[in-house]
LOVEX-369652 format. One line per 8 residues: number of its first residue (from 1); their letters; for each residue y, z, x of C-alpha. Coordinates in nm, 3 decimals. Each point is the difference from the previous one (the first is absolute). Example, Ala and Ser with C-alpha at 12.3 -4.5 7.8 and 13.67 -1.06 7.14 Angstrom:
1 = as = -0.450/0.780/1.230 | 0.344/-0.066/0.137
// end
This chain:
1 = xxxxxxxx = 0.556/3.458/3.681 | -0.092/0.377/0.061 | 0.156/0.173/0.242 | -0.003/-0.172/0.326 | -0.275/-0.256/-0.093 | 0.113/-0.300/-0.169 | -0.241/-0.011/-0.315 | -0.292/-0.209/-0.086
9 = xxxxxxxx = -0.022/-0.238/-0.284 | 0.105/0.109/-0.404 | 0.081/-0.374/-0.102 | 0.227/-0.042/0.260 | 0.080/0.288/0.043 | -0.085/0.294/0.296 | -0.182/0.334/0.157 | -0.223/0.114/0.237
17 = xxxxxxxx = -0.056/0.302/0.212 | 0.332/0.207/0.152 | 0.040/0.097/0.354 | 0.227/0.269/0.003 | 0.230/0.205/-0.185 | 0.360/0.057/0.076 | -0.052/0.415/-0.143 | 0.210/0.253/0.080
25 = xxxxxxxx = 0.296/0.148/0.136 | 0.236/-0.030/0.260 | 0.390/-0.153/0.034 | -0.011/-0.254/0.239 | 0.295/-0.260/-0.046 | 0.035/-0.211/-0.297 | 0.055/-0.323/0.166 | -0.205/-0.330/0.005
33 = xxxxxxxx = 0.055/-0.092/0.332 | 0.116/0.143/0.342 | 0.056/-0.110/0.368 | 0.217/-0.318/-0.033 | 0.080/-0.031/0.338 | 0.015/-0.317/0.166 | -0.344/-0.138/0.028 | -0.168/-0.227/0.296
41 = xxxxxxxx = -0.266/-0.195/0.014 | -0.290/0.192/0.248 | -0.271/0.285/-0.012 | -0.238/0.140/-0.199 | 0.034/0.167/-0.308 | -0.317/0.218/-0.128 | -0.090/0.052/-0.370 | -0.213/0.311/-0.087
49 = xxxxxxxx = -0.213/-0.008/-0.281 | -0.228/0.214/-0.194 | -0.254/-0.294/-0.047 | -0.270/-0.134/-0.025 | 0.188/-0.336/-0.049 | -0.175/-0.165/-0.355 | 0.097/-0.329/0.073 | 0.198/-0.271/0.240
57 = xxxxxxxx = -0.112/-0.327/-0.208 | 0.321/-0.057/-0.243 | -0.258/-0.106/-0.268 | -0.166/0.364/0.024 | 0.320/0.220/0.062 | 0.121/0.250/-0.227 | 0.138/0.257/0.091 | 0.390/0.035/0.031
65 = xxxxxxxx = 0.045/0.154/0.371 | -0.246/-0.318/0.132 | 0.140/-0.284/-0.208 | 0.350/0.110/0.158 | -0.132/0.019/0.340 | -0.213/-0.320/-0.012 | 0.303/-0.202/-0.174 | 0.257/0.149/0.326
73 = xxxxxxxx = -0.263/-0.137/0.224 | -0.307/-0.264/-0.064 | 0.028/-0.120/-0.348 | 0.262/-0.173/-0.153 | 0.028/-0.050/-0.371 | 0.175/-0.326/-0.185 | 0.296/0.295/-0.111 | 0.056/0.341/0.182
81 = xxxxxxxx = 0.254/0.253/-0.074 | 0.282/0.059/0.246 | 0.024/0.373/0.186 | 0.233/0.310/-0.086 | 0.121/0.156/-0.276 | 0.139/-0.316/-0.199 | -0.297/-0.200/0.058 | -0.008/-0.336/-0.162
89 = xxxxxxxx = -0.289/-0.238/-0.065 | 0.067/-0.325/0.222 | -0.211/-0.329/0.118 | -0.272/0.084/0.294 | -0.240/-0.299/0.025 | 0.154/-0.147/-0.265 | 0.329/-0.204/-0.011 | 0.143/0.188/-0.287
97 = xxxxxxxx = -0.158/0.300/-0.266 | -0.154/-0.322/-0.176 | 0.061/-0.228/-0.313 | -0.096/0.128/-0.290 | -0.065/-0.229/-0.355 | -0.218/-0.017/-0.295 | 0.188/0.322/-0.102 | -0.206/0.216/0.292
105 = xxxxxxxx = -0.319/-0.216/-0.018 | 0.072/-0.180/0.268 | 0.121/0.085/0.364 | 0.047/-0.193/0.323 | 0.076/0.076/0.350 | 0.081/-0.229/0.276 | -0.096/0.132/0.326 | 0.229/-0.033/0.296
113 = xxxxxxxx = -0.077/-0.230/0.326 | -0.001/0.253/0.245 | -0.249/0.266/-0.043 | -0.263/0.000/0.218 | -0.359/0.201/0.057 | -0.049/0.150/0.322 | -0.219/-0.300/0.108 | 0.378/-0.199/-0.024
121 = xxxxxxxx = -0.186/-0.162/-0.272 | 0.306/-0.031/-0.348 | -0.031/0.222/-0.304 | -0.091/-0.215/-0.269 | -0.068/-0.066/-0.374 | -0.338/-0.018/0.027 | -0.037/0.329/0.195 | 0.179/0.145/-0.316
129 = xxxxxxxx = -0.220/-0.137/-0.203 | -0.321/0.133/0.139 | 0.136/0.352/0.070 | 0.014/-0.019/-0.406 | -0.368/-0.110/-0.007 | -0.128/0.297/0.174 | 0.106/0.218/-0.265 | -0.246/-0.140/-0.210
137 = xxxxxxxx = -0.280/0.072/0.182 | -0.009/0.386/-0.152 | -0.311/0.034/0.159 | 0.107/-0.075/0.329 | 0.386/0.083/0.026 | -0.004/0.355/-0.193 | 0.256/0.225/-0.007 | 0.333/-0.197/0.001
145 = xxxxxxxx = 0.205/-0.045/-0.350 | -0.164/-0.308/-0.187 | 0.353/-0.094/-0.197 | -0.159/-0.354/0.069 | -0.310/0.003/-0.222 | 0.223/0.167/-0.317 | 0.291/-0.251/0.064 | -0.113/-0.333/0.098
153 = xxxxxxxx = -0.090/-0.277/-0.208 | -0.367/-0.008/0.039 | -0.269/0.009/-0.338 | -0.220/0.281/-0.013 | -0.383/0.055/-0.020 | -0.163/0.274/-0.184 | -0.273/0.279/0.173 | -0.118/0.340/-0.071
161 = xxxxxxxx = 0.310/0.136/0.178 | 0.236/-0.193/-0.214 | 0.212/-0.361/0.057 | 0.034/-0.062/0.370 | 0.180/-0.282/0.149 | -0.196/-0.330/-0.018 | 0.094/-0.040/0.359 | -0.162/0.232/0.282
169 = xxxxxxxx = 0.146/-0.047/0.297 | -0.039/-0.223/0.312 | -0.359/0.134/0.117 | -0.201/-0.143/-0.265 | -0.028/-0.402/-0.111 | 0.105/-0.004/-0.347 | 0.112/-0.332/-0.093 | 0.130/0.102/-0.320
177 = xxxxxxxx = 0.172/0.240/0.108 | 0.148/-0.132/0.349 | 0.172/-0.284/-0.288 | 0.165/0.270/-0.226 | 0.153/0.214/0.327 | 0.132/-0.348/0.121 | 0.213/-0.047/-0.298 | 0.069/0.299/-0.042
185 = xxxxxxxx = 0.196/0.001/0.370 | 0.059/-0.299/0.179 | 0.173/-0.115/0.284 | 0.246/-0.307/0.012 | 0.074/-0.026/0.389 | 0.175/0.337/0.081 | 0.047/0.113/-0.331 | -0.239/0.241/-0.222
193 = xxxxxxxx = 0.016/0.005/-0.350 | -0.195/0.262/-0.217 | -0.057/-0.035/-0.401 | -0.090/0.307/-0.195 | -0.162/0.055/-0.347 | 0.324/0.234/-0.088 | 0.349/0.032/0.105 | -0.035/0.211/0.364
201 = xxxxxxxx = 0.432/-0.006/0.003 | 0.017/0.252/0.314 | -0.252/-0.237/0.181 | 0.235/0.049/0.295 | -0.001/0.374/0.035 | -0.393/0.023/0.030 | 0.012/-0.182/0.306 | 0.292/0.189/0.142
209 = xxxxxxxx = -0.200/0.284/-0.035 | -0.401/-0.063/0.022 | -0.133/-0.186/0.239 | -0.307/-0.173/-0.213 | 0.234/-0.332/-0.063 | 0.013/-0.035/0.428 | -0.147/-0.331/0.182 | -0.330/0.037/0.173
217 = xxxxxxxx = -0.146/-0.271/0.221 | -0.321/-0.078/-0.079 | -0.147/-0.057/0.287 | 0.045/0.351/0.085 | -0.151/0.158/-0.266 | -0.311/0.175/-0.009 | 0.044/0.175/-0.315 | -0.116/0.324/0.014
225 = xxxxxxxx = -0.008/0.016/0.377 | 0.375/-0.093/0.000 | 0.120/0.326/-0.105 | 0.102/0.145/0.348 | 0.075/-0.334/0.149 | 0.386/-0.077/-0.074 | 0.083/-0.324/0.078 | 0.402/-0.026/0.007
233 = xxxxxxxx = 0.247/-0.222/-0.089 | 0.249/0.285/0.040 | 0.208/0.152/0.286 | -0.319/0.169/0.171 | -0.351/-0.067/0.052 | -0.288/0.242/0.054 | -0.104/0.077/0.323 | -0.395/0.004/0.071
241 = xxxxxxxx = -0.201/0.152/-0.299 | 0.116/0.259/-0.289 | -0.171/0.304/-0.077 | 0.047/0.156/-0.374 | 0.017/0.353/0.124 | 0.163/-0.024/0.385 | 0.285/-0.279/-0.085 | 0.068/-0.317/0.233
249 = xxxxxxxx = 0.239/-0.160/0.208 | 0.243/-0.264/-0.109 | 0.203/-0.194/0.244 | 0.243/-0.307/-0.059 | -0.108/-0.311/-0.203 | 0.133/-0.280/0.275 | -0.005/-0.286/-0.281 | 0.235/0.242/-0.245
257 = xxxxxxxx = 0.355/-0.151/0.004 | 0.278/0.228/-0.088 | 0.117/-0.323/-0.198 | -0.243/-0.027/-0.226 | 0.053/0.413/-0.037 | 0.329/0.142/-0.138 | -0.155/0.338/-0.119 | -0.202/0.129/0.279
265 = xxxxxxxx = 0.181/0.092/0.351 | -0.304/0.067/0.219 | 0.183/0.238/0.187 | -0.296/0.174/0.189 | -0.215/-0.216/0.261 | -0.295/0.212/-0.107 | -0.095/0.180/-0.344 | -0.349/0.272/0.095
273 = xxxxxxxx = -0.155/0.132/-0.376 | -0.154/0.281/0.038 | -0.227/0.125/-0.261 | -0.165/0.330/-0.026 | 0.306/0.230/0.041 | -0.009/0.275/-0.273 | 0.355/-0.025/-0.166 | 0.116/0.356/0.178
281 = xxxxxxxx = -0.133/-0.115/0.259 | 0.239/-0.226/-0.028 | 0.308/0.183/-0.049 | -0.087/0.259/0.258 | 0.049/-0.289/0.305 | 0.267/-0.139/-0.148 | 0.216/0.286/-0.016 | -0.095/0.124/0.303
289 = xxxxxxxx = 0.112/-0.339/0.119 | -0.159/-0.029/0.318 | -0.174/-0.321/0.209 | -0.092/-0.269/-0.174 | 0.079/0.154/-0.336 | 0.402/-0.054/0.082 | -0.072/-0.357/-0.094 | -0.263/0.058/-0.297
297 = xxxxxxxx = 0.073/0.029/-0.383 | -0.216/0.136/-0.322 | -0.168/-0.240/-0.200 | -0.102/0.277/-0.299 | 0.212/0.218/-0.144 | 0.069/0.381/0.131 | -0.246/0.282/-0.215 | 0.094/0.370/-0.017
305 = xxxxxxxx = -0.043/0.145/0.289 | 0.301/-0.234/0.192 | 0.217/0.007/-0.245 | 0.193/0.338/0.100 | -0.052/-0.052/0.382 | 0.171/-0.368/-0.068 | 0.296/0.178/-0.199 | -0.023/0.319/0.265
313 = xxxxxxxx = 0.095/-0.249/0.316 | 0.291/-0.135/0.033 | -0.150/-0.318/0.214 | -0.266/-0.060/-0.193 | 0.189/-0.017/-0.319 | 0.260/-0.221/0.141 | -0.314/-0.259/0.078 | -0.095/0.007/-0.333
321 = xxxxxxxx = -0.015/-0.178/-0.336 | -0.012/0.142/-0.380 | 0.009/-0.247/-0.220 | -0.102/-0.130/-0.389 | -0.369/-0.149/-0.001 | -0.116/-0.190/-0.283 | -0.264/0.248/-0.140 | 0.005/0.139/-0.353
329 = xxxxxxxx = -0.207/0.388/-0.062 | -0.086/-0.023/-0.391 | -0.205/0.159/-0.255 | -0.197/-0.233/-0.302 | -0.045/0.161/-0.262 | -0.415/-0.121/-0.170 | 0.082/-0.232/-0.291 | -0.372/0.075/-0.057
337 = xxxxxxxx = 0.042/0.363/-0.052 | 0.019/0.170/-0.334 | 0.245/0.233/0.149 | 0.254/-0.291/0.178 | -0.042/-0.231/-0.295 | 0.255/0.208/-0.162 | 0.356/-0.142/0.133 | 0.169/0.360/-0.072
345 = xxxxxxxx = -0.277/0.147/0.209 | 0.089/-0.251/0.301 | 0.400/0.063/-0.056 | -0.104/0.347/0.001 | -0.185/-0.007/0.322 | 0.254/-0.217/0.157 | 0.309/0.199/-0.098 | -0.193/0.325/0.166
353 = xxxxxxxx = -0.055/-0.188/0.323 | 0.193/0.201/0.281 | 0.071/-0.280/0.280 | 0.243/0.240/0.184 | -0.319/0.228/0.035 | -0.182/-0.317/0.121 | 0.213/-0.151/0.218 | 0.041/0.405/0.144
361 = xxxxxxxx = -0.354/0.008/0.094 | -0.023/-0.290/0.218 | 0.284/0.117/0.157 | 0.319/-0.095/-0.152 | 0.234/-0.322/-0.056 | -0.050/-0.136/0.418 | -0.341/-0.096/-0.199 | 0.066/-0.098/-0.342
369 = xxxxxxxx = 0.252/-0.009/-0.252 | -0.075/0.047/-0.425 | -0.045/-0.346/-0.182 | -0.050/-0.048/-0.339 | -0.045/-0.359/0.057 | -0.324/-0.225/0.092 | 0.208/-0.235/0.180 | 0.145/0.157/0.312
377 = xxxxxxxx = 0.361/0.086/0.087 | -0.038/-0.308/0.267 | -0.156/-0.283/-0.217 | 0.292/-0.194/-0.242 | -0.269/0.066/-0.326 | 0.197/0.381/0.056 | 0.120/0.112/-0.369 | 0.196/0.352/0.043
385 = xxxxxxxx = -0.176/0.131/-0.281 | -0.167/0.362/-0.099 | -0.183/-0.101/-0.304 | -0.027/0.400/-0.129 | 0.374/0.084/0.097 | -0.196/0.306/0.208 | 0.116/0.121/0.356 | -0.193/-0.007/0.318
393 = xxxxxxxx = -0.159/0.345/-0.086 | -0.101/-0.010/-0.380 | 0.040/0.059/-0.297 | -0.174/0.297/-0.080 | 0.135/0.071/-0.358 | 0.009/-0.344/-0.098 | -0.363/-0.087/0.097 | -0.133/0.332/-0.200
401 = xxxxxxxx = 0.246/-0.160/-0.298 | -0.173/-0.358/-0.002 | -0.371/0.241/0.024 | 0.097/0.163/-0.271 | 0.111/-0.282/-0.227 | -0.359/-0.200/0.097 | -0.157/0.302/-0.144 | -0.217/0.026/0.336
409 = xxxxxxxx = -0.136/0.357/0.053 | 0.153/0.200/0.269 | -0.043/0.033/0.276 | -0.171/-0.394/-0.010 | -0.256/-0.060/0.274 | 0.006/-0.303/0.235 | -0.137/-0.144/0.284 | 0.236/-0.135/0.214
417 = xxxxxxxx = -0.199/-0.220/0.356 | 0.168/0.009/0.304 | -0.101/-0.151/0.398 | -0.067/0.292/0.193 | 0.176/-0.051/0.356 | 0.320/0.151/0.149 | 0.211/0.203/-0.209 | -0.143/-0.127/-0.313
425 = xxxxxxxx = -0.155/0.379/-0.075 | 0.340/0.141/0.033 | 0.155/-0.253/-0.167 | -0.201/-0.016/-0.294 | -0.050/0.323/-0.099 | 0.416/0.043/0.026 | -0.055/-0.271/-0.279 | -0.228/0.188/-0.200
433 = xxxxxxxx = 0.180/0.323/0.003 | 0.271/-0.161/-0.199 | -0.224/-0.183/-0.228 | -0.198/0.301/-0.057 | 0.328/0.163/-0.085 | 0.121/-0.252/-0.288 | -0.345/0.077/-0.206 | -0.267/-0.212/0.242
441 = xxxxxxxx = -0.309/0.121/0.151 | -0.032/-0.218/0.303 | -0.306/-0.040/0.183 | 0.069/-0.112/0.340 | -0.332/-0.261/0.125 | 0.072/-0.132/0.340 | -0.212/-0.265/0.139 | -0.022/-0.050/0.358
449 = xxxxxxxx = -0.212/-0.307/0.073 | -0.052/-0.343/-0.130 | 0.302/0.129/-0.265 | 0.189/-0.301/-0.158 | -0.408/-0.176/-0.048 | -0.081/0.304/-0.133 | 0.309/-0.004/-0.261 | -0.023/-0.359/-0.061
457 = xxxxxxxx = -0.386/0.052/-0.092 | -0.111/0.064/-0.422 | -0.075/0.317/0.103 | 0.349/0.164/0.030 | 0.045/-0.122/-0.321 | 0.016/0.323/-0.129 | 0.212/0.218/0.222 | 0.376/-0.006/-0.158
465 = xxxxxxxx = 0.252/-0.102/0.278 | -0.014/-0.184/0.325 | 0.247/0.039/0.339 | -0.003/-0.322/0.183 | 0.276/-0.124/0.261 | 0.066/-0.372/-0.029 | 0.287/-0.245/0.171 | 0.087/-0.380/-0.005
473 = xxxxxxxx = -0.152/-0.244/0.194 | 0.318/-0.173/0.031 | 0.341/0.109/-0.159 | -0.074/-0.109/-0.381 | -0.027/0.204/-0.299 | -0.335/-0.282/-0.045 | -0.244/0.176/0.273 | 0.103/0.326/-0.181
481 = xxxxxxxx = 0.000/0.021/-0.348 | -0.284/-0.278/-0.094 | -0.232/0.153/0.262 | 0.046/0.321/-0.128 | 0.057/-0.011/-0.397 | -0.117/-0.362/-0.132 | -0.392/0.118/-0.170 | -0.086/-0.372/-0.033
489 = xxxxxxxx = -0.045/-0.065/0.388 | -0.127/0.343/0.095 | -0.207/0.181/-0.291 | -0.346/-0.083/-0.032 | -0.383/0.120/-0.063 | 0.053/0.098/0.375 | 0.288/0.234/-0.049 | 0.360/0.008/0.003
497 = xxxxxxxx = 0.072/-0.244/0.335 | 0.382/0.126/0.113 | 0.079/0.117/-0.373 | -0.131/0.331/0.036 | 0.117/0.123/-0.312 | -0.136/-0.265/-0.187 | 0.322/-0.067/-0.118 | -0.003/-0.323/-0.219
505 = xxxxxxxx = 0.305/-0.108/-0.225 | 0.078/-0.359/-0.132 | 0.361/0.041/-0.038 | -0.013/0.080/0.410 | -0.256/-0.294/0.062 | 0.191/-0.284/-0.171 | 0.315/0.108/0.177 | -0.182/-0.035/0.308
513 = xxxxxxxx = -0.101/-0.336/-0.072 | 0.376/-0.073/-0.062 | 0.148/0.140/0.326 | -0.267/-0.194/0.209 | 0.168/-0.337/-0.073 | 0.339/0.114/0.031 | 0.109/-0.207/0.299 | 0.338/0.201/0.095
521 = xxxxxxxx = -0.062/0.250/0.222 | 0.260/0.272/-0.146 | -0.105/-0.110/-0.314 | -0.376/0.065/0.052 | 0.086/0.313/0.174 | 0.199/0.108/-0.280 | -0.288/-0.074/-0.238 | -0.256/0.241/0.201
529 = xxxxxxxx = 0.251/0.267/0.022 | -0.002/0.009/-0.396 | -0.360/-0.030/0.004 | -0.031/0.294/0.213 | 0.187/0.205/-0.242 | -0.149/-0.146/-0.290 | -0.355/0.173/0.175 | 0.199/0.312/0.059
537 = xxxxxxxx = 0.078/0.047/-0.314 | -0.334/-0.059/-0.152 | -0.126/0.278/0.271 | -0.196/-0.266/0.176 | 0.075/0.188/0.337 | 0.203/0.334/0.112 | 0.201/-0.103/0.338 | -0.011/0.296/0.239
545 = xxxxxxxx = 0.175/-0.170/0.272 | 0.124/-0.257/0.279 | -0.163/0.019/0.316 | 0.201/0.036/0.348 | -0.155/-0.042/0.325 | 0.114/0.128/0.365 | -0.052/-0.190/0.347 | 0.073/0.052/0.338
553 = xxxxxxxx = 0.084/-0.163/0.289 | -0.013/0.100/0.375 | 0.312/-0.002/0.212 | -0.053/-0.370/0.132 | -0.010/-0.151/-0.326 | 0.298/-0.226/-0.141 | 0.023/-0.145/-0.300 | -0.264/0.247/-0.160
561 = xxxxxxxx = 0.042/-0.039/-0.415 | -0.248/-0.046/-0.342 | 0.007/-0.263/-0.245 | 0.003/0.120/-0.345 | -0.087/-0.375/-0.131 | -0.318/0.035/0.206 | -0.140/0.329/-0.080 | 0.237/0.270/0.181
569 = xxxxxxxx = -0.131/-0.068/0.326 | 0.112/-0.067/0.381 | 0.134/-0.364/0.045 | -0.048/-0.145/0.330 | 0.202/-0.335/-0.092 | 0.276/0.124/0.230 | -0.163/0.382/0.190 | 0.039/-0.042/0.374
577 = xx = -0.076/0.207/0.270 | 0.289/-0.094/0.287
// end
């Protein structure tokens, strides 16, 4: 996923659009949760929001800060992930994380008894089943990660935009294709079982984390028109209609049972979104702390400007959280161009990388810390490695060394692309003044619309090094390093998909077909770590750094903390107002 979106498709694997930016400076406290209080059941508890909202149906939903806040409240998935720091994935609709066989081929869930919609009508198989449908229907459910039409056992047809899943969806009568999707998942009573073409071993973690695996009755669909029109088997319901770019009100589910619900509390009687705050906005009423902001919390992270006054007050920083998100900042080096082809050219440019200088400009280590890693500090793929043996701020001499010895002239001219928002000025050209110093001539191009299409597209093809910002969809070295790095799924006559460096190695791609069937967790993880370093040390990527993000609370809030498993942001499985 980029940063704060939760990706789009790469064969399984994610991006999209990003929301915000956590960017500069600041010392608010380094915690990951604050307020634990007792907590009561009662009041209302507002969320502010930058907005607009992309999405409330789970088949559509991808971006991290709404699949958190939709799982807390409307839409239950088969596993979830527990709250605070040591969270852990556990059942949800499901009776345990589910029975794997066929070495990862083969999954099945068994859903429990007592989950019901807000109609008091049960949760069941077959709603599980058709929320998978949906996905199908690309062109009716757009937007939401389609893991489904990669993974599950279903043939293909060929058309001018390449092999597509023989099956599209529920919307269209397709006898053909209605049989393949029915053996492909099937129900037995209360239990689901899904069969895919190749082993899918962390089957469990995507639907802790995503929300496109979650039931949807069918009788309440209305594809498209569904989008804003929740309907819950969770802890709270929405109240009247949703608008994208004001918010909504949600107010208790009566047919949720705390029973059928270890995870989620439901603390508050009421939960008002509010969208269309500007993120200062933000910050500015809740450390002023007054009214109805004493019992309001952030949903984005803080930007530059609130940063010092955070740090500055001593109340405001006490209500606050600063804590590890899951986003990577990297650099991909063009396999394409003549310059970057060279590996002592890319060792060169990443041993003159300055990440102190980087990490300076956007305002110090509250925001980020240096990584030399794809996989982030917080994921088990995490391999302590530094695959050039260079510190945070370069190598100067030793990059002009490795010039020299290519026999490139000096200084050597590149283009390095960059997303123009932010700090990113500042921040890059502290980059290129340390390039520029080891024997490169950087040019700086920022782009400041439409920019990962526009890297992704032939026409970049030529331009020598990419920035790009990427974290896991769920906490597995597999929605990192494949998305990213594996040329069969992503390079094409269209351009580079997520492997913006055209970076394309057999040795790397057979080792990712190996760790995919590893059915051990630690193993698997273990596996992607030494993948990740195997990249490194190709110069597949530079790391720059691991993102952190800060929140904040108003005075009335208990229980206020961020979920690291679910994309650094503010858990309401157990916030509470009283």
């Amino acid at each position: 996923m980029k940063r704060t979106t939760k990706g789009s498709l790469a064969v399984a694997l994610g991006t999209a659009a990003t929301l915000g930016l956590a960017a500069c400076g600041g010392g608010a406290s380094t915690t990951t949760s604050t307020s634990q209080a007792p907590a009561a059941k009662g009041g209302t508890l507002t969320v502010l929001n930058l907005g607009p909202k992309e999405h409330l149906d789970p088949q559509r939903m991808y971006v991290g800060a709404d699949i958190l806040f939709g799982s807390r409240t409307y839409a239950r998935t088969l596993t979830t992930y527990t709250p605070g720091n040591d969270a852990k994935m556990v059942p949800d609709l499901a009776t345990d994380t589910g029975q794997m066989s066929d070495a990862g081929k083969t999954w099945k869930f068994t859903l429990i008894d007592n989950a019901k919609w807000q109609d008091g009508k049960p949760v069941t198989c077959d709603d599980v089943k058709y929320g998978v449908s949906r996905t199908f229907a690309q062109d009716v459910i757009t937007g939401g990660p389609n893991y489904a039409l990669t993974f599950l056992d279903i043939p293909t047809k060929k058309t001018p935009d390449g092999d597509v899943p023989a099956y599209t969806g529920p919307y269209k009568s397709d006898a053909a294709g209605q049989a393949a999707f029915d053996k492909a998942v099937t129900c037995d009573g209360q239990t689901i079982t899904f069969k895919f073409k190749k082993p899918w071993t962390d089957f469990n973690m995507n639907n802790a984390a995503l929300a496109a695996f979650a039931p949807f009755r069918k009788d309440k669909d209305q594809g498209a028109k569904s989008d804003y029109q929740a309907f819950s088997n969770g802890p709270y319901m929405l109240e009247g209609t949703y608008d994208p770019n004001k918010g909504g009100t949600w107010v208790r589910n009566p047919n949720w049972s705390a029973d059928s619900d270890k995870v989620r509390m439901a603390y508050p009687d009421k939960i008002v979104d509010i969208q269309g705050i500007p993120v200062d906005t933000t910050y500015q009423r809740l450390i002023a702390d007054a009214g109805e902001d004493k019992t309001a919390i952030s949903a984005l992270q803080a930007q530059a400007a609130s940063l010092p006054q955070i740090a500055g007050n001593p109340s405001a920083k006490s209500r606050s959280v600063n804590g590890p998100a899951p986003y990577v900042d990297y650099l991909a080096p063009n396999f394409k161009s003549k310059t970057m082809s060279n590996p002592k050219v890319r060792q060169a440019f990443a041993m003159a990388t300055n990440r102190g200088a980087y990490i300076t400009a956007y305002g110090g280590p509250t925001v980020m810390t240096p990584a030399f890693a794809m996989c982030n500090k917080e994921l088990k793929c995490f391999k302590d490695f530094n695959p050039f043996g260079n510190q945070p701020n370069g190598d100067v001499e030793g990059a002009k060394k490795l010039l020299a010895e290519a026999g490139m002239p000096s200084p050597l001219p590149i283009t390095v692309v960059y997303r123009k928002r932010g700090n990113a000025d500042k921040a890059l050209t502290a980059l290129k003044e340390t390039w520029d110093k080891a024997g490169f001539n950087v040019t700086l191009q920022p782009i400041a619309e439409k920019y990962y299409a526009t890297i992704q597209a032939p026409g970049a093809a030529d331009k020598d090094v990419f920035w790009a910002g990427w974290g896991a969809d769920w906490p597995s070295g597999s929605t990192v390093l494949p998305a990213l790095f594996d040329g069969r799924v992503n390079i094409s006559a269209g351009g580079s998909g997520q492997d913006y460096g055209y970076f394309n190695d057999p040795e790397v791609n057979a080792k990712i077909d190996a760790a995919y069937g590893i059915q051990d967790e630690a193993a698997r993880e273990k596996a992607w770590g030494e993948i990740d370093e195997m990249i490194g040390k190709k110069g597949g990527y530079v790391a720059l750094v691991n993102q952190k993000f800060t929140f904040m609370r108003g005075s009335g809030v208990k229980g206020f903390e961020t979920n690291s498993q679910m994309g650094g942001y503010p858990d309401l499985a157990r916030i509470a107002v009283k």
